[in-house]
N, C-alpha and C positions, 0 to 999 in steps of 0.2 A: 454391464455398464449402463448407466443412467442414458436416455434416450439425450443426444444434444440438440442445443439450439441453434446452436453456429459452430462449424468447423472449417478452418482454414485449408485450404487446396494441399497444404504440405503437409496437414495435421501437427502443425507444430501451436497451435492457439485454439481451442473448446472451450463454448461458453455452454455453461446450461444452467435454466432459469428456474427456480424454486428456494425456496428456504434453506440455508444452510442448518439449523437446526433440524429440519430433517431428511437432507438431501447428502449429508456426511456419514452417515451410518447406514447406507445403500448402497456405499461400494467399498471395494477393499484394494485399495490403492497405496503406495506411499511414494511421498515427495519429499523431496531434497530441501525445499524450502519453503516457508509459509509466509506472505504477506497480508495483515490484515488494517484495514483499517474503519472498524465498526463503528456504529452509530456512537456518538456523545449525546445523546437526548438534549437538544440545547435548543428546539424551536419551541422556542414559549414569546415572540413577540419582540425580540430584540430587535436592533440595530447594527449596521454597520457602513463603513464606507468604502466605496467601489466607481472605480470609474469617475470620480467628482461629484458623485453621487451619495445621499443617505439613503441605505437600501435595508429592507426586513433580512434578517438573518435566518427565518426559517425556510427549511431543507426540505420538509416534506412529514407525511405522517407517521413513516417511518423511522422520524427523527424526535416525534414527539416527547416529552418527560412524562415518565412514570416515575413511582415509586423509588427509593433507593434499595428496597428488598427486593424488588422486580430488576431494575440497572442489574444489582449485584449476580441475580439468578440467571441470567439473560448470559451475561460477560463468563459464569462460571461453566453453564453446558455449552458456549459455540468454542471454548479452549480446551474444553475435556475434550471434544468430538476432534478439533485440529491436534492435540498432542496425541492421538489414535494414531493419526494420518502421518505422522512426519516419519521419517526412515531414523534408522536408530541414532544416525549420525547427522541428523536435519535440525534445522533453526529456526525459531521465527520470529517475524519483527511484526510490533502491534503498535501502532500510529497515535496518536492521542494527544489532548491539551492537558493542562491541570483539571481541569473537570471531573476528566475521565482515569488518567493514566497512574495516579498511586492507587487507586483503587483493584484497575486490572494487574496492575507488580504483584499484591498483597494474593489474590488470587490465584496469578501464576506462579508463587511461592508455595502457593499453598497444593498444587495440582501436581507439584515434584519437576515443575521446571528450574534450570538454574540459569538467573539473569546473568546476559555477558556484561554487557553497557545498555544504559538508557542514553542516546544519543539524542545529541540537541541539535535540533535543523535551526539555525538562525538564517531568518529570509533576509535575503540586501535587499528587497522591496517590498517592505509591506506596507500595507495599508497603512494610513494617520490614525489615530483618535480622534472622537470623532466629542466626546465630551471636553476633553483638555485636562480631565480631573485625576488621572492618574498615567504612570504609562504607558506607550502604544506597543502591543501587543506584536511581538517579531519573532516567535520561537514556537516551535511544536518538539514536541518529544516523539520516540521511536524504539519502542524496548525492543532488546534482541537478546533471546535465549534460546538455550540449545532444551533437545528431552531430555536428557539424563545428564544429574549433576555428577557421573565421574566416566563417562564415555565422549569421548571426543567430538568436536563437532568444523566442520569443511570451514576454514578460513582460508581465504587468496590473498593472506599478509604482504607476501611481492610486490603482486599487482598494487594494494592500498597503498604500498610506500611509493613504487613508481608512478601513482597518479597522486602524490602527495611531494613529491617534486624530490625524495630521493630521503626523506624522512618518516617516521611513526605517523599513522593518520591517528589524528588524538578524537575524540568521542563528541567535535564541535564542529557541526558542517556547514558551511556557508555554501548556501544554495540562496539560486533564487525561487521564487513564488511561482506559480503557473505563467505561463507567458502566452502572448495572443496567437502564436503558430500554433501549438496543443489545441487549441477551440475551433479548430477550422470544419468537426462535423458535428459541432455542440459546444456545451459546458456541462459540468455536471457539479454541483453547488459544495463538492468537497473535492474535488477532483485537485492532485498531487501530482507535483511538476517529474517530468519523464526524468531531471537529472537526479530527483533523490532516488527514483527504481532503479535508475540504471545502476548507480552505487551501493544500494543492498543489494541488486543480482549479481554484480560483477563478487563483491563481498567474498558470497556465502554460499553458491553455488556453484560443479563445475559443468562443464560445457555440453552441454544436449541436457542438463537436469529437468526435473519435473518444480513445476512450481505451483502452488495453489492462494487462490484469493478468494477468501469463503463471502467477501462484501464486493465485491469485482466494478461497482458503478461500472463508470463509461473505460474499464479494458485497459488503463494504466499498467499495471505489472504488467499483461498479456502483452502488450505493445513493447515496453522494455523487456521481456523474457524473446520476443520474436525478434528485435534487435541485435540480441546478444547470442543467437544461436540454442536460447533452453526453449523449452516446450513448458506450457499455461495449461492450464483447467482455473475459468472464472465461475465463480455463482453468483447467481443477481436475480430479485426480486422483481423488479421495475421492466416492464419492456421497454418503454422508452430509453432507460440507460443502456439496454441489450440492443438495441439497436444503434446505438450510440456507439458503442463497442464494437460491433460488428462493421457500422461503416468507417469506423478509423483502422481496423485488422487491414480492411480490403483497402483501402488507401493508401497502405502503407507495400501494396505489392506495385504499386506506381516508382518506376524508378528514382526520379527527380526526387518524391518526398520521402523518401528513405537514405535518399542522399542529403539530402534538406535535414532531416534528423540528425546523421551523423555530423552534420557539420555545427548544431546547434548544441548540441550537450558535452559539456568540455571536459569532463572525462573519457569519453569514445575518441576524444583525441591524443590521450597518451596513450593505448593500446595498439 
């Protein structure tokens, strides 16, 4: 096993820091579910609005644009290396705008995955526009597909209809956006609000599963997987996010803010 960075006192959350291009083909593992949500190359100088503020949109250099042959080459070995990893019966869900996300479908089409739903997170709070010249931007997408198009793959259907109030949860979710409690030992400039994890882990994993997040920033899944009773493996480049991640793990063995979780994220309330 890869030497880690940080391990939780119950070994239920391991971060370890390196390249998932070539930190996935060093160990032989499989998991129950895969969360990714990899870079969109989109820091070239934009804008956006935050806070009542107009702020630069770039992420870092790890976000930088390249090539679309390079995007394309990038996006095709870190999905060959995660469809390695996943258990015969595992799924996974890959995060993404329009920028990003027909591109990686066509891809994972092409690698022998079979897409379930691309699920649409419509945010109740996003940010305005910041031009006026077109409309303001409220949705991210979320593919989720299993390895193999004719071997079954872990749904918790029940559960999604009893937290959908006793009907089909349909493939449109109304979540909100990151909220100011999640930031309390940082931010990290893509970081994903704990209620969309919490509802792909409750999904699509069952209880003590293994889960992997080959982009891990600041420990999102891990946080939601240690919530829910599964066990995490994150990878992250950045030390700064690895520590990031490591002091919201240890935060979270604070009773009150574990309780402060549960009381925030409104699906942990119908379970």
């Amino acid at each position: 096993m890869l030497p880690s960075h940080y391990k939780s006192e119950n070994l239920d959350y391991t971060l370890v820091q390196g390249d998932s291009l070539e930190l996935l083909s060093q160990f032989n593992f499989s998991f129950d579910a895969i969360f990714a949500d990899p870079p969109y190359f989109l820091s070239n100088g934009g804008i956006s609005y935050q806070s009542g503020q107009v702020v630069c949109v770039d992420k870092g250099d790890w976000d930088k644009s390249t090539s679309p042959e390079q995007i394309d080459d990038f996006n095709r070995r870190w999905l060959a290396l995660c469809r390695e990893k996943l258990s015969d019966n595992g799924s996974i869900w890959v995060s993404g705008t329009y920028h990003n996300i027909f591109n990686i479908a066509t891809i994972m089409k092409e690698l022998g995955f079979k897409i379930l739903n691309v699920v649409t997170w419509a945010k109740t709070n996003p940010p305005p526009n910041v031009s006026c010249r077109f409309f303001t931007y409220s949705t991210e997408f979320v593919i989720w597909a299993r390895k193999h198009s004719k071997k079954p793959h872990f749904f918790n259907y029940e559960l999604m209809r009893r937290i959908n109030g006793g009907k089909q949860m349909t493939d449109v979710w109304h979540l909100p956006a990151i909220a100011p409690w999640e930031k309390s030992c940082g931010k990290h400039p893509t970081q994903k609000p704990l209620s969309l994890l919490t509802r792909v882990i409750l999904a699509s994993t069952p209880e003590n599963g293994w889960i992997l997040d080959p982009f891990c920033g600041s420990g999102t899944t891990g946080i939601a997987a240690s919530l829910l009773g599964r066990r995490f493996l994150g990878i992250e480049r950045e030390s700064e996010y690895l520590d990031m991640a490591r002091a919201r793990r240890e935060e979270l063995d604070v009773p009150n803010i574990r309780k402060l979780y549960y009381s925030k994220i409104k699906d942990l309330k119908q379970i």
